[in-house]
C-alpha positions in Angstrom: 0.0 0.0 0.0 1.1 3.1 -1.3 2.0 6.1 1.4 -0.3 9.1 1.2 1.4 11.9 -1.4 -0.9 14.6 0.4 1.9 16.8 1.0 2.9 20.9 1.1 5.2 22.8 2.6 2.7 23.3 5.6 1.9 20.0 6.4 2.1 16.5 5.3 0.5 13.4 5.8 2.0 10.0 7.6 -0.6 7.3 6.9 -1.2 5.0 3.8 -3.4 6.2 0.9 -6.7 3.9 1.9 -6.4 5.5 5.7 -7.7 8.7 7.2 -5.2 11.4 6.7 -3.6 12.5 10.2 -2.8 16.3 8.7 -5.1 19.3 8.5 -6.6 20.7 5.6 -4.3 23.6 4.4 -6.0 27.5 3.7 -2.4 29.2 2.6 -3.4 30.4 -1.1 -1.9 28.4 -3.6 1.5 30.5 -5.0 1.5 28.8 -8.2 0.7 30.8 -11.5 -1.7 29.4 -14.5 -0.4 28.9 -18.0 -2.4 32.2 -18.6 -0.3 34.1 -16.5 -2.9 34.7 -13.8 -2.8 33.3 -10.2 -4.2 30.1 -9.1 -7.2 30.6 -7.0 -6.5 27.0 -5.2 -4.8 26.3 -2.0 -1.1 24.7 -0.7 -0.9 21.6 -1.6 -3.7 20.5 -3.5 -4.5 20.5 -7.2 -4.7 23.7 -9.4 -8.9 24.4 -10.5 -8.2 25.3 -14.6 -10.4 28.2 -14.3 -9.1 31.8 -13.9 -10.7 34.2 -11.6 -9.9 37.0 -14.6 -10.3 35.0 -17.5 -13.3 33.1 -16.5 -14.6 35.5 -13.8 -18.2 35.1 -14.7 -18.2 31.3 -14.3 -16.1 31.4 -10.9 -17.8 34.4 -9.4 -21.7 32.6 -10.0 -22.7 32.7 -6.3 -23.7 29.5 -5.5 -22.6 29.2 -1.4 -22.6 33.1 -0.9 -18.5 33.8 -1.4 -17.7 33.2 -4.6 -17.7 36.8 -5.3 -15.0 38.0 -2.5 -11.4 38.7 -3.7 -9.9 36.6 -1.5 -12.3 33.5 -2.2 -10.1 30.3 -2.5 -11.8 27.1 -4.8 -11.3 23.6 -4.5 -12.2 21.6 -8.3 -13.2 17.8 -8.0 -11.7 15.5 -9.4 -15.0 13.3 -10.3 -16.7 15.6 -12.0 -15.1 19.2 -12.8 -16.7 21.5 -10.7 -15.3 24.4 -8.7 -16.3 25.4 -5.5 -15.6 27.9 -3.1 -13.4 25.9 -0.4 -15.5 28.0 3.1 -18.9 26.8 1.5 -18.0 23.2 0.1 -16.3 22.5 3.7 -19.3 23.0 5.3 -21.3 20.6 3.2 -18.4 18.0 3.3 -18.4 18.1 6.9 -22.3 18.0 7.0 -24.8 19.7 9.4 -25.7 16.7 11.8 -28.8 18.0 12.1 -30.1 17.1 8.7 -32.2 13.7 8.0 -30.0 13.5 5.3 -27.2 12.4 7.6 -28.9 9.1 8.7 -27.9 7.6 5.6 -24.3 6.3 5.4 -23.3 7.2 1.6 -20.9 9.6 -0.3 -21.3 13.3 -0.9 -22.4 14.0 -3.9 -21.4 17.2 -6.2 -23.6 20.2 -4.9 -24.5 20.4 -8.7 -24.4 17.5 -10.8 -25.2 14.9 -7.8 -22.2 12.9 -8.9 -20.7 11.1 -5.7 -17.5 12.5 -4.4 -14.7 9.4 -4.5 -11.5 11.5 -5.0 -10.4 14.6 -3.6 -7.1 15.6 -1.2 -8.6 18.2 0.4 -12.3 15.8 1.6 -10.2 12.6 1.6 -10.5 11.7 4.9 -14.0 12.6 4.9 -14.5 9.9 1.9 -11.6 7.3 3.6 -13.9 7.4 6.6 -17.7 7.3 5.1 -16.0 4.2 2.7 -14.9 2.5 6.0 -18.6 2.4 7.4 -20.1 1.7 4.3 -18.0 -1.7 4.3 -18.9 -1.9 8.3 -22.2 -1.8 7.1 -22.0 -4.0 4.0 -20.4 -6.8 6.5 -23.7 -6.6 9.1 -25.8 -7.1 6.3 -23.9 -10.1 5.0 -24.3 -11.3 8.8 -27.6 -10.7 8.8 -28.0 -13.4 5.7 -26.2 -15.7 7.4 -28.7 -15.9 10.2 -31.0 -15.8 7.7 -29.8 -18.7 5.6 -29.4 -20.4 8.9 -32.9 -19.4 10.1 -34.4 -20.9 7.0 -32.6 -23.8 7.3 -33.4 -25.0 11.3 -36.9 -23.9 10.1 -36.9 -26.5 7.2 -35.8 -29.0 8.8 -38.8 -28.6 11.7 -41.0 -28.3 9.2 -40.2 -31.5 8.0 -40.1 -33.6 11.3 -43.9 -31.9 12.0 -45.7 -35.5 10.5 -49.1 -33.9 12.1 -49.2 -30.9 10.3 -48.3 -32.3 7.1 -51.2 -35.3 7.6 -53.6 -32.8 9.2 -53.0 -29.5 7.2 -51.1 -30.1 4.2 -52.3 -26.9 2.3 -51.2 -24.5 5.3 -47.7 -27.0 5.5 -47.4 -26.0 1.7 -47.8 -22.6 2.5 -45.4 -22.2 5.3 -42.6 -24.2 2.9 -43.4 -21.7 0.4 -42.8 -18.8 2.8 -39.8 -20.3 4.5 -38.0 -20.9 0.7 -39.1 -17.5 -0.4 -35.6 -15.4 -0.8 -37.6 -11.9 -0.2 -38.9 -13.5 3.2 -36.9 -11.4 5.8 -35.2 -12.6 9.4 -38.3 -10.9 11.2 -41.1 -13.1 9.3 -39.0 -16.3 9.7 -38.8 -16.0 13.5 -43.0 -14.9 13.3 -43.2 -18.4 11.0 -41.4 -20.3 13.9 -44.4 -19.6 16.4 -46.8 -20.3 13.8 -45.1 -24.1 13.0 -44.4 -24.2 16.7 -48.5 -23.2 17.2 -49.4 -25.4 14.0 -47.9 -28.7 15.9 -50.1 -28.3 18.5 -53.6 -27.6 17.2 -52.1 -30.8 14.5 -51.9 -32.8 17.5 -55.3 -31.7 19.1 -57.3 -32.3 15.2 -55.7 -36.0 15.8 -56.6 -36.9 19.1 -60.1 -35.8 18.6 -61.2 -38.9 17.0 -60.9 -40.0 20.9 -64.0 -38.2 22.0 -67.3 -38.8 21.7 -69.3 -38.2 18.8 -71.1 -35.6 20.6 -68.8 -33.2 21.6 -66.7 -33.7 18.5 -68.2 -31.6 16.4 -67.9 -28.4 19.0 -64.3 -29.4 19.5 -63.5 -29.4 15.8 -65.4 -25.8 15.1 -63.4 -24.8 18.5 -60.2 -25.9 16.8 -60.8 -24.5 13.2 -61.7 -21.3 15.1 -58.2 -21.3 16.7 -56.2 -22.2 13.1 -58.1 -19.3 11.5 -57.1 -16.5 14.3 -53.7 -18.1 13.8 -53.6 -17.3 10.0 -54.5 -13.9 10.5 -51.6 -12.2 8.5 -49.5 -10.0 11.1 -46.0 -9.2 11.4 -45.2 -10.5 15.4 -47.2 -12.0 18.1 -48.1 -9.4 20.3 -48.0 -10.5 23.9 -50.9 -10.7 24.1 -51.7 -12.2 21.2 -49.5 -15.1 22.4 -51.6 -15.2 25.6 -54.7 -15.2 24.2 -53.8 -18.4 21.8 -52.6 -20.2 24.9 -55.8 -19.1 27.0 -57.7 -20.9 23.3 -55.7 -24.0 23.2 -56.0 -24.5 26.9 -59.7 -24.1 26.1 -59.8 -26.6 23.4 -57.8 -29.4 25.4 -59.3 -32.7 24.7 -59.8 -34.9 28.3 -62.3 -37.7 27.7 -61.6 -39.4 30.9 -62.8 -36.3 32.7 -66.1 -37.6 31.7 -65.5 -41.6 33.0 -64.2 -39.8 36.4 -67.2 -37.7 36.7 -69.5 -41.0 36.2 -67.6 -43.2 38.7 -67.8 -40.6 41.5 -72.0 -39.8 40.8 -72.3 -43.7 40.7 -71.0 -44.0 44.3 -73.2 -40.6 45.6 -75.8 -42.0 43.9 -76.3 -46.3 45.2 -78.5 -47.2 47.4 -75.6 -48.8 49.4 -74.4 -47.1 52.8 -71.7 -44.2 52.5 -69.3 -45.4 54.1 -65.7 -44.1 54.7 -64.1 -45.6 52.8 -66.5 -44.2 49.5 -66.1 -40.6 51.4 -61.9 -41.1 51.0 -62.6 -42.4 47.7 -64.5 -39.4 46.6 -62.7 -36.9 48.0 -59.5 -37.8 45.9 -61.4 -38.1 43.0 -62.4 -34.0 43.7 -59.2 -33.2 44.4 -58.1 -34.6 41.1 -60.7 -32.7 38.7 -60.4 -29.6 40.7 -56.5 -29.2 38.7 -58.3 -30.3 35.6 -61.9 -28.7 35.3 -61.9 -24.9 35.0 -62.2 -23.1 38.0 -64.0 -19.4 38.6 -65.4 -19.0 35.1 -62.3 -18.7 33.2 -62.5 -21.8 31.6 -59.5 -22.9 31.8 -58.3 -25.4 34.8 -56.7 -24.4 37.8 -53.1 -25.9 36.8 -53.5 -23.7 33.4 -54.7 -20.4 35.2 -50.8 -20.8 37.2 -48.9 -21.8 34.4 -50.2 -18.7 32.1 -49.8 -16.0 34.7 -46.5 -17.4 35.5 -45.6 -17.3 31.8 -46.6 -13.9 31.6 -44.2 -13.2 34.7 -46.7 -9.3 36.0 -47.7 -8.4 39.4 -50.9 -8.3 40.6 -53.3 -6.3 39.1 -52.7 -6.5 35.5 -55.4 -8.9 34.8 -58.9 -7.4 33.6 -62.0 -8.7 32.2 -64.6 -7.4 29.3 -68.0 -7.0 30.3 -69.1 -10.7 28.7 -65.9 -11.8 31.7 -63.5 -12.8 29.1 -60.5 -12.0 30.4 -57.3 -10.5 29.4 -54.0 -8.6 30.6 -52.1 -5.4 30.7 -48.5 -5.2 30.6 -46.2 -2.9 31.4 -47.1 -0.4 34.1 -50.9 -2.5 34.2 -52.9 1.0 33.0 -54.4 1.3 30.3 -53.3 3.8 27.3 -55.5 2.5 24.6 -58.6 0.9 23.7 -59.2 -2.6 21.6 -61.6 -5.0 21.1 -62.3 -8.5 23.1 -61.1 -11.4 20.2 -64.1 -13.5 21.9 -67.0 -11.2 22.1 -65.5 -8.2 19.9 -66.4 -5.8 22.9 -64.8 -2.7 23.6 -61.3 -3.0 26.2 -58.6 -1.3 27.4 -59.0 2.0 28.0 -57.2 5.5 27.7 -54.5 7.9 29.8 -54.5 4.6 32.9 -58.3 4.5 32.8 -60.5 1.5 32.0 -63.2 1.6 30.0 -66.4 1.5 32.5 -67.4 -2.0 31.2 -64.5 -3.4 31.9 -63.3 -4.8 35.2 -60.7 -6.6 37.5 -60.0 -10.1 37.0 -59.1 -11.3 41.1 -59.6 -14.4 39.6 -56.7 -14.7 37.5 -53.9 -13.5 40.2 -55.8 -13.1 43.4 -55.6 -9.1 42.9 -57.6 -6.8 45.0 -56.4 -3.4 43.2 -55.6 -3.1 39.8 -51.9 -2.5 39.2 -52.2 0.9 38.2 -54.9 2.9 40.8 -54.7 4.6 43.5 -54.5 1.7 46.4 -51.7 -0.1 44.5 -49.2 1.0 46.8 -51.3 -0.8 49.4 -49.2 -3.8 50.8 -52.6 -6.1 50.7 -52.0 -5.8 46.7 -48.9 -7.7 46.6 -49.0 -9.7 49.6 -47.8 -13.5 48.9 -50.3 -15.5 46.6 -52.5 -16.6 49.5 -54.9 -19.9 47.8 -53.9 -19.3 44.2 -50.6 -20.6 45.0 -51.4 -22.8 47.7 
């Protein structure tokens, strides 16, 4: 590599030609004369502009930056193009003013008048040395970012594959998703969207064949549950929201098929019911049998069971007092500081939730059966200790 040959007897420059020059610009007036006998209206150092203040005065006095005009006004001429401008002005531009949208953008400058980009100049190299240095930063994060995406496509292939139940079950949605996956335009943010969906997929897959387990007269419910499920998950979106995610695991938890639920219910009535004495033995017997279908059956109107109301507030991982209800009691969460900043509609009943500026909508209501909550999150009593007291039954 070649050492930099920016040089005059002011200054001079110790790095290679490809790095950022470690000398100032210089603003001595160049002493040199032009074949025409006038002086050059350059600077030390740096290459002569071929126009003459005298013999092309109309040309270099056009104001363009506001000094072209002055008698001492010194021009720079670039090398990419042929233009001349006034070195105070054009240094200015080079540099940039930061507070211009223009500068969020890593690229060249261009000429001020023909838009050609700057590559070669003495005067702005290390301006272009350094702007050439992030492009190539940036041109290496983007060819990281295909990587992962390569890779991404890849792990996401080969799940696809392995998913036997969505391919049996669904095989026009498993075409799809291949499709999508395959798709070179399809970006790193869709493929990790695409790896909930598969991951989502699987289990609905494995629901749709399991149902053939139930009785005939609750399989037909089930199934329109289940379809009703697949078509909020087809929805076209960009993420899950978080609460999109919880609201699909609040539906699947719904649509869980338990057909011995039935057989357990049946052999408990069938010893309340005999004619034979109760004795305690049959009271033991019974109580167990309770105790078993209270972690299964859903408890307090949320439809879900008891073991599924703990596992989805802990997955959601909030305080008290972030769990609300519409007015049809279908029930959904808050995050963040648990007030509500903006209104929405219930994906059950399509009734109006949320609310506006930490507010809730008047029809809509605590959940205390989700976390035990006496005091929404956000209110004026949720500094009182009672509101985040240990989980007293719910985590008995």
């Amino acid at each position: 590599m070649e050492p930099c040959y920016w040089r005059c007897e002011h200054y001079a420059c110790s790095k290679l030609c490809s790095e950022p020059c470690d000398r100032p610009p210089c603003n001595v007036p160049c002493p040199k004369q032009l074949k025409c006998g006038h002086p050059c209206i350059g600077l030390c150092g740096e290459p002569c502009p071929k126009k003459c203040r005298e013999c092309h005065k109309d040309e270099v006095n056009e104001i363009f930056f506001g000094f072209e005009d002055d008698d001492d006004a010194r021009f720079v001429q670039l090398e990419d193009c042929g233009h001349i401008f006034e070195t105070e002005g054009m240094d200015t531009y080079m540099t940039g003013d930061h507070h211009s949208e223009e500068q969020t953008a890593i690229k060249l400058k261009v000429c001020p008048k023909c838009q050609t980009p700057i590559r070669k100049n003495l005067r702005y190299g290390t301006i272009i040395n350094k702007t050439l240095d992030e492009i190539e930063k940036v041109k290496k994060m983007i060819k990281g970012a295909l990587d992962l995406q390569n890779e991404t496509k890849n792990r996401l292939l080969k799940t696809l594959q392995e998913m036997v139940e969505i391919r049996r079950n669904f095989p026009d949605e498993y075409s799809m998703l291949k499709d999508e996956i395959e798709n070179v335009e399809t970006p790193l943010r869709t493929l990790l969207n695409l790896e909930n969906k598969i991951l989502f997929y699987k289990k609905i897959a494995k629901l749709f064949t399991n149902i053939s387990k139930v009785d005939d007269g609750e399989r037909k419910a089930l199934k329109n549950r289940l379809l009703e499920i697949k078509k909020w998950l087809e929805k076209t979106r960009t993420t899950f929201t978080e609460q999109e995610l919880s609201d699909l695991q609040c539906k699947t938890a719904k649509a869980k098929i338990t057909p011995t639920i039935k057989i357990e219910i049946e052999a408990i009535r069938n010893v309340l019911e005999r004619s034979k004495k109760f004795t305690e033995e049959d009271e033991n017997f019974v109580k167990a049998k309770l105790k078993e279908l209270k972690e299964s059956l859903p408890r307090s109107g949320l439809d879900i069971s008891e073991s599924e109301r703990k596992m989805i507030v802990q997955a959601m991982g909030l305080q008290r007092g972030h769990w609300f209800k519409c007015p049809n009691n279908h029930v959904y969460c808050i995050t963040e500081c648990g007030g509500a900043m903006q209104s929405s509609t219930c994906p059950e009943c399509h009734e109006v939730i949320g609310g506006a500026n930490h507010h809730l909508v008047p029809t809509n209501r605590l959940a205390p059966e989700m976390d035990g909550a006496q005091y929404a999150a956000w209110s004026d009593t949720a500094n009182n200790l009672q509101n985040f007291e240990d989980l007293r039954e719910f985590d008995n």
